[in-house]
C-alpha positions as CSV (number, residue, x, y, z in Angstrom):
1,X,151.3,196.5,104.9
2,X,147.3,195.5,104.8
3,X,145.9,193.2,106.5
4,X,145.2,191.3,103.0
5,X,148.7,191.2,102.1
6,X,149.6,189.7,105.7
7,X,147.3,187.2,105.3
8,X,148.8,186.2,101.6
9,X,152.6,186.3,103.0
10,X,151.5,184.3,106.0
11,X,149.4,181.9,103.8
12,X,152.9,181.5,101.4
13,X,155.0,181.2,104.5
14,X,152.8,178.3,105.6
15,X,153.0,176.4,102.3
16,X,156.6,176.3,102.1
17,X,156.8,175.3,105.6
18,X,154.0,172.3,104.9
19,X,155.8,171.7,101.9
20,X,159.5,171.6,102.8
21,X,158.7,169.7,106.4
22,X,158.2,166.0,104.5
23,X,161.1,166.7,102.1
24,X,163.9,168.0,103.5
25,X,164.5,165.9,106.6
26,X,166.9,163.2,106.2
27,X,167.0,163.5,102.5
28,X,170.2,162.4,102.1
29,X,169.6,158.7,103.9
30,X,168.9,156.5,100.9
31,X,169.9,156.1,97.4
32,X,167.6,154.8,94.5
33,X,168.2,152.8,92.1
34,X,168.7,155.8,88.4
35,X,170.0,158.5,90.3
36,X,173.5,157.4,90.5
37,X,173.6,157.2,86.3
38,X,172.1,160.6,86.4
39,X,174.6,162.5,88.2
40,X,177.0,160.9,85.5
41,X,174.8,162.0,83.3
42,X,174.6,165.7,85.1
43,X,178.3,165.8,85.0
44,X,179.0,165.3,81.3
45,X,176.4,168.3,80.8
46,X,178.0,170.3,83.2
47,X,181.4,169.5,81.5
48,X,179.9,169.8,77.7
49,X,178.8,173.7,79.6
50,X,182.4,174.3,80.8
51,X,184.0,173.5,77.7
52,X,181.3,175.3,75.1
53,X,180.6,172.0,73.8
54,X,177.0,172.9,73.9
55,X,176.0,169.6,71.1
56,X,177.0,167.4,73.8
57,X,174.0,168.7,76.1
58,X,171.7,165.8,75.2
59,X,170.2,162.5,76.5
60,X,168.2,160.3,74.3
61,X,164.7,160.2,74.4
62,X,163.8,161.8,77.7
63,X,165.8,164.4,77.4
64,X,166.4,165.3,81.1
65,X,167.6,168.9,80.4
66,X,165.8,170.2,83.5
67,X,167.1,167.6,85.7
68,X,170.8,168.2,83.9
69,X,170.6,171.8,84.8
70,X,169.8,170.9,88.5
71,X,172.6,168.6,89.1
72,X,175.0,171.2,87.2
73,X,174.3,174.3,89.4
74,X,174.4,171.3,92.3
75,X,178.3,170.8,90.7
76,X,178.8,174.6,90.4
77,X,178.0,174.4,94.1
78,X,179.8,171.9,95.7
79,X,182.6,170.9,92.8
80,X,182.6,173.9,90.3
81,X,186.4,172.9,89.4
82,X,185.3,169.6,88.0
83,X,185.0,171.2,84.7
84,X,188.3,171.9,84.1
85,X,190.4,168.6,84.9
86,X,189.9,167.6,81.6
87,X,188.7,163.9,82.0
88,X,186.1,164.1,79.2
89,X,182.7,162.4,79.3
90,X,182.7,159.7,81.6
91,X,180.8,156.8,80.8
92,X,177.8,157.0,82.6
93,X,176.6,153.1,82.5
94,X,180.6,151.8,83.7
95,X,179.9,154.1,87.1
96,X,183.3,156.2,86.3
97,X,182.0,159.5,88.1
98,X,182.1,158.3,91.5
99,X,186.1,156.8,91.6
100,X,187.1,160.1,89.9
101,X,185.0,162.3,92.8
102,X,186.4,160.3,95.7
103,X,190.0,160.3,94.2
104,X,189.6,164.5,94.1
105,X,187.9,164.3,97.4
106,X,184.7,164.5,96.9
107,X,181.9,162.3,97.7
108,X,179.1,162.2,95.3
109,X,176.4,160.9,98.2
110,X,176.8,164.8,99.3
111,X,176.5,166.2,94.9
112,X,173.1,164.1,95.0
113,X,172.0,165.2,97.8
114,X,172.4,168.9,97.0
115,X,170.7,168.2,93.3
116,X,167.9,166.8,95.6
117,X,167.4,169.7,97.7
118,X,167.4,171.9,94.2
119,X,164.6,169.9,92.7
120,X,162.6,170.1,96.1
121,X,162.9,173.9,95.8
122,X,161.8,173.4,92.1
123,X,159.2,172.2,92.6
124,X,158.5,174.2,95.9
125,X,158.1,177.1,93.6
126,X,156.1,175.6,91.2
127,X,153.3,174.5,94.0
128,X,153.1,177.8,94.8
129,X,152.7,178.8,91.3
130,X,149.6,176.4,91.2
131,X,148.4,177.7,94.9
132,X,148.5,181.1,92.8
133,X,146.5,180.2,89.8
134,X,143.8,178.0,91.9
135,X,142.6,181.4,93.3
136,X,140.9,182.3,90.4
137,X,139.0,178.8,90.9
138,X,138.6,178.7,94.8
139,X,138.6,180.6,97.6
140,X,141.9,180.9,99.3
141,X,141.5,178.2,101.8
142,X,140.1,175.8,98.9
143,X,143.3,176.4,97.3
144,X,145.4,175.7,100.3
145,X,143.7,172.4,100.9
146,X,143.9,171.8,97.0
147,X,148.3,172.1,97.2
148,X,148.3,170.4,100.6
149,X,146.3,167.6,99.6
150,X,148.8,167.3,96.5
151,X,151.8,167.6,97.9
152,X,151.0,164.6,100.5
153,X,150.6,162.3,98.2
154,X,152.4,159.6,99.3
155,X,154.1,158.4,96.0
156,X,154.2,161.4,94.6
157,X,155.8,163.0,97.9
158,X,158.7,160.2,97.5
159,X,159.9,160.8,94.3
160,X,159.7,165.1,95.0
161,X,162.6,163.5,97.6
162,X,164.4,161.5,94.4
163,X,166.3,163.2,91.7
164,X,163.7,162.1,89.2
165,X,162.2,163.5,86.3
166,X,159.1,162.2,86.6
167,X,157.9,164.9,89.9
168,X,159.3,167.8,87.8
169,X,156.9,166.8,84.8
170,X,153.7,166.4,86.7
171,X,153.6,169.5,88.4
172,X,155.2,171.1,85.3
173,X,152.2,169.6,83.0
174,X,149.8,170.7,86.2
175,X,150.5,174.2,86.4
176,X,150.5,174.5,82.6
177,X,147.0,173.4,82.0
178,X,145.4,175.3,85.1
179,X,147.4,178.6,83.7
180,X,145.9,177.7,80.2
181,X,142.7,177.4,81.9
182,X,142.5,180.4,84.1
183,X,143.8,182.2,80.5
184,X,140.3,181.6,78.8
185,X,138.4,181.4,81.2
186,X,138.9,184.1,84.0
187,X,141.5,186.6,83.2
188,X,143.1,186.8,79.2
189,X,146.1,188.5,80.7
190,X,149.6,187.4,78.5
191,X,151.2,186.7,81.4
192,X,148.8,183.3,82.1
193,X,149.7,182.6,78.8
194,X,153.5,182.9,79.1
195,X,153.3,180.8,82.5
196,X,151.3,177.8,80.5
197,X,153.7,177.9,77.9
198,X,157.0,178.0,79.9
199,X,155.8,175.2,81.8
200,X,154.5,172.8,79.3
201,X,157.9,174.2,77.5
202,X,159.7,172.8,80.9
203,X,157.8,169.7,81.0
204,X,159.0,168.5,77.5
205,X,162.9,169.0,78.4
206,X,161.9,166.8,81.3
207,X,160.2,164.2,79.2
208,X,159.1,163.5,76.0
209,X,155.8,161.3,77.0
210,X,155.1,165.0,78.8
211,X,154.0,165.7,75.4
212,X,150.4,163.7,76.6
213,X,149.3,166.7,77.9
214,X,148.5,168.3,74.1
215,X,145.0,165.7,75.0
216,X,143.7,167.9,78.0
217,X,144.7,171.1,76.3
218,X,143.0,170.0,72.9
219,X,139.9,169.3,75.1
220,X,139.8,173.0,76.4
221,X,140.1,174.6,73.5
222,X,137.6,173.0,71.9
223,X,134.9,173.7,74.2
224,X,135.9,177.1,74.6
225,X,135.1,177.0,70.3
226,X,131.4,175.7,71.1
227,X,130.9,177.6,74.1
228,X,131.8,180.8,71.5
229,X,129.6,179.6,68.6
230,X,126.7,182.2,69.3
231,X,129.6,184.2,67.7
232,X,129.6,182.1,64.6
233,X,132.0,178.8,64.1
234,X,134.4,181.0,62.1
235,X,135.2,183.7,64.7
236,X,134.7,181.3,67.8
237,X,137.6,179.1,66.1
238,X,139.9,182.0,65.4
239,X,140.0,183.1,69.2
240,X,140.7,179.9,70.6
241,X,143.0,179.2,67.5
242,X,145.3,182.7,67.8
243,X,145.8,182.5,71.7
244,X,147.3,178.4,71.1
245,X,149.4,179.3,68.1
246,X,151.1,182.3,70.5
247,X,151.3,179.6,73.5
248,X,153.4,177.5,70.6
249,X,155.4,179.8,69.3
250,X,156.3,180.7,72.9
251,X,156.8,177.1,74.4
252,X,159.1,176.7,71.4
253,X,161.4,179.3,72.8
254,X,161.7,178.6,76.1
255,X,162.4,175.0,74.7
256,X,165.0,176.4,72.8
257,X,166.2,178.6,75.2
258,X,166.4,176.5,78.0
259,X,168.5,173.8,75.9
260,X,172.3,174.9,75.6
261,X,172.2,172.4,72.9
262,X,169.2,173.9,70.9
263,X,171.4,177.0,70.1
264,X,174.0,174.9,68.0
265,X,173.0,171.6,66.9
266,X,168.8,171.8,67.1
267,X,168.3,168.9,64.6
268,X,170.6,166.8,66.4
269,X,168.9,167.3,69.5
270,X,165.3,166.7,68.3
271,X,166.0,163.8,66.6
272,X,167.8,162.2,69.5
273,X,164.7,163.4,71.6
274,X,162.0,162.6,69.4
275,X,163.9,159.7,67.4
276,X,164.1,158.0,70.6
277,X,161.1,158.8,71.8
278,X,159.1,157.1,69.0
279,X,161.5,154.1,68.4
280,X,161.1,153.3,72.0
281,X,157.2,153.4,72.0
282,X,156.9,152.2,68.5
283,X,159.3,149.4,68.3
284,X,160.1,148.6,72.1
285,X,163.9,149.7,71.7
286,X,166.0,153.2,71.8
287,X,167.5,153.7,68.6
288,X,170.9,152.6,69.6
289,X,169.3,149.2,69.2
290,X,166.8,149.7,66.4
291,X,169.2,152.0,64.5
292,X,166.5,153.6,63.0
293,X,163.1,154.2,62.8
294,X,161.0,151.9,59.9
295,X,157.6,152.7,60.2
296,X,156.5,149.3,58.6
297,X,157.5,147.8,62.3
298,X,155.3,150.0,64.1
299,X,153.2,148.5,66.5
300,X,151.1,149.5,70.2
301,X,150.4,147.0,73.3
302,X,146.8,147.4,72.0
303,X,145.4,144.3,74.2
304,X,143.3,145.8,77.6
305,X,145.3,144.3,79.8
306,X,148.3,145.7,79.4
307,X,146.4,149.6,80.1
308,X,144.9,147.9,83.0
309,X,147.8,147.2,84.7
310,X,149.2,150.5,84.4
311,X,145.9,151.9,85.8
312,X,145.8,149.6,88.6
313,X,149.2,150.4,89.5
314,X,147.7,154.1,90.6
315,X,144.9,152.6,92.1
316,X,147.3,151.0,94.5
317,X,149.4,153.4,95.2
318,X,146.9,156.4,96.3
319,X,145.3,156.7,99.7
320,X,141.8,155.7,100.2
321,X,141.2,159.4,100.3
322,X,142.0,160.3,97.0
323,X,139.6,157.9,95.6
324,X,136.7,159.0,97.7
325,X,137.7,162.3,96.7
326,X,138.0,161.6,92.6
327,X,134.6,159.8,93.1
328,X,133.0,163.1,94.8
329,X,134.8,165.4,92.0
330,X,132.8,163.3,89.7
331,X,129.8,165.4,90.6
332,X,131.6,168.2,89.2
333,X,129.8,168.4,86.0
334,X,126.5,168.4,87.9
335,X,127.1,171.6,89.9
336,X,123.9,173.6,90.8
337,X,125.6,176.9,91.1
338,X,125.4,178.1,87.3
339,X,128.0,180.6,87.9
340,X,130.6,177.5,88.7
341,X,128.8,175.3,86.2
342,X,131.0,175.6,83.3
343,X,134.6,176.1,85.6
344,X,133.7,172.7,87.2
345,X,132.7,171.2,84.0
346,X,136.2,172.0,82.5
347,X,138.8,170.7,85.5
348,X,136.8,168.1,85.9
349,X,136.9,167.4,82.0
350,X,141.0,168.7,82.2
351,X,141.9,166.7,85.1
352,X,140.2,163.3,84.1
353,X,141.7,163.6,80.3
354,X,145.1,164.4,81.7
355,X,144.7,161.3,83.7
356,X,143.8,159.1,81.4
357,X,146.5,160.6,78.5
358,X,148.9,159.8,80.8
359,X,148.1,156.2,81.5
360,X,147.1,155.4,77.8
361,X,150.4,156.4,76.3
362,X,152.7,154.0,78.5
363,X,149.8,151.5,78.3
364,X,150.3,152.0,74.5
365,X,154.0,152.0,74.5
366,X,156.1,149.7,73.5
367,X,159.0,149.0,75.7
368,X,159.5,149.4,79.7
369,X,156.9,150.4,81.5
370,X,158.0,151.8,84.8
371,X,155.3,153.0,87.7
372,X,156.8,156.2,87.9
373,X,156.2,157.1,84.3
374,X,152.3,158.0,85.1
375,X,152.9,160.2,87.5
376,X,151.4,163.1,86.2
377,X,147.8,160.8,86.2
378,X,148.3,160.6,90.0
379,X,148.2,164.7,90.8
380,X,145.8,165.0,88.4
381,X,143.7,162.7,89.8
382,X,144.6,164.3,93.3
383,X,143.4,167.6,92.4
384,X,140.7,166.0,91.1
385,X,139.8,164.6,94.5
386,X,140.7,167.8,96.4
387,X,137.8,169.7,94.3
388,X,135.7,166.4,95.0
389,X,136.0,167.2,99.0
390,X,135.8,170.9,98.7
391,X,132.3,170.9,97.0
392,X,131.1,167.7,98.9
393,X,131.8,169.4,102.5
394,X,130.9,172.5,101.3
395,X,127.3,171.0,100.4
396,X,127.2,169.2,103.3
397,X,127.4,172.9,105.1
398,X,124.9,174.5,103.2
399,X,122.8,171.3,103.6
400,X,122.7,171.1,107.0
401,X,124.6,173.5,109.0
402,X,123.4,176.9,107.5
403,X,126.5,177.2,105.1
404,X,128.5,177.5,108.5
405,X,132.2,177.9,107.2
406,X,133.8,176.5,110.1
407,X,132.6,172.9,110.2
408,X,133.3,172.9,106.4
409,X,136.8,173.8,107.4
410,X,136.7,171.5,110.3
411,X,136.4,168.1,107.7
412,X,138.6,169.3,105.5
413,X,141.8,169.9,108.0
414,X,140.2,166.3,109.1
415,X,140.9,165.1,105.2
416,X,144.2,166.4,105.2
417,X,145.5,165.0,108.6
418,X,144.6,161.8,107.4
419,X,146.2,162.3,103.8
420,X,148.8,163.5,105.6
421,X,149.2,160.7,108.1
422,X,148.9,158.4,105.3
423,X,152.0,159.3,103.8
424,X,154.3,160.5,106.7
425,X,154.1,156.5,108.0
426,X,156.2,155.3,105.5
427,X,159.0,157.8,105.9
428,X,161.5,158.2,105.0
429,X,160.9,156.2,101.1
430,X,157.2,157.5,101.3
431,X,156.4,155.7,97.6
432,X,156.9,152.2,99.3
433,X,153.0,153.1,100.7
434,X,150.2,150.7,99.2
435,X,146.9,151.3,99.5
436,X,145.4,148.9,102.4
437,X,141.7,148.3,100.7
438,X,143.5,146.7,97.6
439,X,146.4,144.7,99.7
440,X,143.9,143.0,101.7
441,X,142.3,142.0,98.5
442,X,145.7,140.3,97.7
443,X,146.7,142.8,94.9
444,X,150.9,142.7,94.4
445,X,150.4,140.0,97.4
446,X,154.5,138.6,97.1
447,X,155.8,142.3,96.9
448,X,154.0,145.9,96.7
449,X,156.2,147.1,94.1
450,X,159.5,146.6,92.0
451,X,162.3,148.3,94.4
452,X,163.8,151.5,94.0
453,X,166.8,150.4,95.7
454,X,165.6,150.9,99.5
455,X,166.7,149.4,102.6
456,X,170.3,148.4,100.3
457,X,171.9,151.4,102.6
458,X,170.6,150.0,106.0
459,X,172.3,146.8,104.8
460,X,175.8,148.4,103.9
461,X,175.2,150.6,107.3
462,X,175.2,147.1,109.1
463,X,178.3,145.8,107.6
464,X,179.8,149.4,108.3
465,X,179.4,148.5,111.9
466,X,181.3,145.2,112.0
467,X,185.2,145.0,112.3
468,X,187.1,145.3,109.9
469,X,184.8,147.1,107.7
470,X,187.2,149.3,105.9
471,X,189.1,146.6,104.5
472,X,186.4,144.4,103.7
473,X,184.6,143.7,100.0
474,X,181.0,143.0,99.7
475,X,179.7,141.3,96.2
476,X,175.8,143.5,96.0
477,X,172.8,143.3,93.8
478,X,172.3,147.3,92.6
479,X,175.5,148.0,94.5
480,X,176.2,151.5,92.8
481,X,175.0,154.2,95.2
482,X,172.6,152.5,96.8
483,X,175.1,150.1,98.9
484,X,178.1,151.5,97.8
485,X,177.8,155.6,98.7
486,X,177.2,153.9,102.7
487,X,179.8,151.2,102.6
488,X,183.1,152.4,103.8
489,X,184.6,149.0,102.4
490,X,184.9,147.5,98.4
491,X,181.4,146.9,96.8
492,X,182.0,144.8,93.5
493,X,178.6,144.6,91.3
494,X,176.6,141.7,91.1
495,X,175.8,141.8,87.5
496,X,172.1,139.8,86.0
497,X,174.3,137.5,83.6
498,X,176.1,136.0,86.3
499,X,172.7,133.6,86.5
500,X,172.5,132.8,82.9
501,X,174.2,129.9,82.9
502,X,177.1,131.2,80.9
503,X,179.1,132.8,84.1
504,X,179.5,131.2,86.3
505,X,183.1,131.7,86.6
506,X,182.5,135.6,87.0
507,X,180.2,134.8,89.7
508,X,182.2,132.7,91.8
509,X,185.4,134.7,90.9
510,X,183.6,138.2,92.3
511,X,182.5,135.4,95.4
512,X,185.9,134.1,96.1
513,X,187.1,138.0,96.0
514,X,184.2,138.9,98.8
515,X,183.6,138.8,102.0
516,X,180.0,139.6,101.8
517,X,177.2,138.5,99.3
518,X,174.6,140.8,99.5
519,X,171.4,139.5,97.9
520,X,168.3,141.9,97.1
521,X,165.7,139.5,97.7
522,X,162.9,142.1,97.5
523,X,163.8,142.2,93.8
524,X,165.6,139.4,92.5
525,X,162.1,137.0,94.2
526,X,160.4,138.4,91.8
527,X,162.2,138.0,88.5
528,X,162.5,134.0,87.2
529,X,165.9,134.2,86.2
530,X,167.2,134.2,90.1
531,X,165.0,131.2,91.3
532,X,167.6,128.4,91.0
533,X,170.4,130.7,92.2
534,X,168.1,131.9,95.3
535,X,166.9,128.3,95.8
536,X,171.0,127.4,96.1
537,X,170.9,129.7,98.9
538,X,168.3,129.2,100.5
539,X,170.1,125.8,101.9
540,X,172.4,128.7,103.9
541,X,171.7,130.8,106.9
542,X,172.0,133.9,106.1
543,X,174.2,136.6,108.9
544,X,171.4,139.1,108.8
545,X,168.3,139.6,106.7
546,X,166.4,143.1,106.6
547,X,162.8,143.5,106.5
548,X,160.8,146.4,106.1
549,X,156.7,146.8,106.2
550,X,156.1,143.1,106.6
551,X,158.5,142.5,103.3
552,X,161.7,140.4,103.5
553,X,164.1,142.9,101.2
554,X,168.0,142.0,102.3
555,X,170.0,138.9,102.9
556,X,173.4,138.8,103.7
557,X,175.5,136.2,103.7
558,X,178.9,135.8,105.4
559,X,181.4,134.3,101.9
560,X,183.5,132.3,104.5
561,X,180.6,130.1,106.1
562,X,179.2,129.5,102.7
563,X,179.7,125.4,102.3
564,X,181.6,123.7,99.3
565,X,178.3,122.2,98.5
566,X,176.7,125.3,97.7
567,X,180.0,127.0,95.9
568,X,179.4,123.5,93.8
569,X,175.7,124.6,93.0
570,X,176.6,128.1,91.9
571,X,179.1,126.4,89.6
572,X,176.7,124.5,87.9
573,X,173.8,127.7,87.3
């Protein structure tokens, strides 16, 4: 073996290394808030696999066929026999998947986990897909620092750690565009082609909105049009037009081929997808409410705000390197070098339209709007920021040091400590990190984020340590997986009706039937519907209340010191 292929296999060794070290390390500790429904979800498409009933391979809207696959082969792993009991599909919203587990002996905190560490790997794979393509862009240590930089991202790092769709579709949309870029404009080989394809194909059976990404390609193949039109507008149209009408045709198949429930029942499954997909942007609502799809009631959160706050949500959320990095890459354009001139004029042009695409379309949308859902913008705008450093240190070497190679590499392992350091302090959640320019300046003051569901399994490891806990029943806010997969006792759910003012008996019923209330104050502060019932409590001391960064998130309350005054209150919500 040569010294250059030593040097490549040590390079790959590193990056899994780097990669994996973040991830893998207590990955098991903490449960958010989706990913129990998804196993349920997971398991009905690994039973619709087992029993050839392929139509039954489908999700609504998002369609979550690559994260279906993962938790299947996760099943095939640790419970390959669950196929063939013959319980049907199990309702995913009622939690049925995790009594059935536990009365076969299994425990599904161990089937998430090992879905976890398959989407890690994923996406492992994929990194080094994208540490492959950058070559043809940078110099191998530019493309190390470009994936490092990435993959320390500290929101995006968290949900690599989640069984989420969302990290599968960023890098998926990431190593599609830089393929399609390195396909016209370094090397026309098929293959960069094929990879393109198969991942934008990969990104849409992860998520519909992944379809955004059509914006940044569009972009690229129309300047590669008008940087052919010495050739003449006809013939500079047809080569940019026959290269994307193969990239079609062949992210169509992989679609197809990648979705057991393409092969029987393709209509079905499109509509479902794409049904969905629009009724929910269009009309706020998944077709199971709308029932159908009436263009006449078409409409888009149009109003500024509304895209603002989605923007500002990334803005809080990445490290004060990342924007010094995406303001640097903005001199991208401006390159002297004219061989780099038009490569640095098209990521930069890529990478910001991806961004933006992303953040416009759930700005746009109708319905929920959750911070994960822009994803995608945040790598973007990382790698952005990673060719932002590389050019600013490497004029800063030329500059002034005599284009010496080693202070150039000395501020950017400098870069990455500090990206890296920025993320590693909020282990093990990593996306609880917020950005500590904006939360001095009193941005998301009350509460950094909506929860995920953290810090509900250091409450249920609490009560697992006090007598009795076996035989004990706690009454919890999100108590499905997140409490419940760490709670040797009963966890009964605390449902959001309970407050309406129509419950109450359910409430104090479920209270009566308790030992423990467990409230989620992190989240239920910051919705109006709780703030008479947490106002009722707030009369009580509570046994133990959990805090975490500087943020009150847990308050439990012992349901035998609880006074009849206050059971009187809760009667009358």
């Amino acid at each position: 073996m040569n010294r250059k292929k030593i040097t490549d296999s040590a390079i790959y060794i590193v990056l899994i290394v780097v990669f994996l070290a973040p991830r893998i390390p207590m990955i098991g500790s903490f449960v958010t808030l989706d990913e129990p429904s998804w196993l349920s979800q997971g398991a009905n498409f690994y039973y619709a696999l087992g029993q050839r009933e392929f139509e039954n391979t489908v999700y609504e809207y998002q369609p979550a066929v690559t994260t279906m696959w993962i938790i299947s082969i996760a099943m095939l792993i640790y419970f390959p026999e669950y196929r063939g009991f013959g319980q049907g599909y199990l309702d995913y919203e009622k939690g049925r998947l995790d009594p059935f587990m536990y009365g076969k002996g299994y425990d599904p905190l161990v089937l998430l986990t090992y879905s976890r560490v398959i989407q890690v790997l994923v996406v492992l794979v994929f990194f080094l897909v994208l540490y492959f393509l950058l070559q043809y862009f940078l110099p191998k240590i530019g493309a190390v620092f470009a994936v490092v930089f990435i993959s320390f991202d500290p929101y995006y790092l968290g949900l690599t750690r989640m069984l989420t769709h969302e990290a599968m579709v960023a890098i998926f949309v990431l190593v599609s565009l830089v393929a399609f870029a390195v396909y016209f404009l370094k090397d026309r080989r098929f293959i960069f082609l094929l990879i393109s394809a198969v991942a934008a194909a990969l990104a849409q059976l992860s998520k519909s909105s992944a379809i955004a990404m059509l914006a940044a390609i569009g972009i690229l193949l129309i300047a590669q049009v008008i940087w052919e039109r010495p050739l003449g507008w006809g013939k500079a149209f047809l080569n940019s037009a026959k290269p994307f009408i193969f990239w079609l045709i062949m992210l169509a198949v992989a679609y197809f081929v990648f979705w057991p429930g393409m092969w029987v029942a393709p209509g079905k499954m499109l509509y479902q997808v794409y049904g969905n997909a629009f009724s929910y942007a269009f009309q706020g609502a998944r077709l199971t409410v709308t029932e159908d799809l009436n263009v006449s009631q078409f409409s888009l959160n149009t109003a500024p705000s509304n895209i603002l706050e989605v923007a500002k949500v990334v803005f809080y959320r990445t490290t004060l390197l990342t924007w010094l990095g995406a303001l640097l890459g903005f001199a991208l354009p401006f390159t002297l070098n004219r061989e780099l001139v038009r490569q640095n004029r098209l990521l930069f042009t890529l990478l910001l339209t991806n961004a933006v695409a992303f953040i416009l379309l759930i700005g746009l949308a109708q319905g929920r709007n959750s911070p994960h859902y822009i994803l995608t913008s945040y790598i973007s705008l990382n790698l952005l920021a990673a060719l932002g450093w590389l050019q600013a240190f490497h004029w800063i070497s030329d500059r002034f040091f005599s284009s010496k190679p080693k202070l150039q590499y000395a501020g950017l392992a400098l870069v990455l400590l500090f990206q890296i350091l920025s993320a590693t302090s909020f282990f093990p959640y990593y996306f609880t990190y917020r950005n500590p320019i904006l939360q001095s300046a009193g941005w998301y003051n009350e509460y950094p984020q909506k929860p995920y569901g953290e810090t509900l399994e250091i409450a249920a490891k609490y009560l697992a340590e006090l007598p009795n806990a076996a035989d004990s029943t706690a009454f919890v806010y999100y108590s499905r997986g997140c409490f419940s997969y760490f709670y040797p006792g009963k966890s009964i759910s605390f449902r959001p009706y309970y407050v309406d003012g129509d419950h109450a008996v359910d409430l104090l019923d479920n209270l009566n039937k308790s030992d423990y209330l467990v409230v989620y104050y992190a989240n239920q502060f910051q919705l109006d519907k709780y703030d008479v019932y947490l106002e009722v409590l707030s009369a009580l001391e509570p046994l133990h209340v959990i805090w975490m960064d500087g943020y009150e998130y847990v308050r439990i309350y012992k349901v035998d010191t609880i006074p009849p005054e206050i059971i009187k209150a809760l009667e009358n919500l």
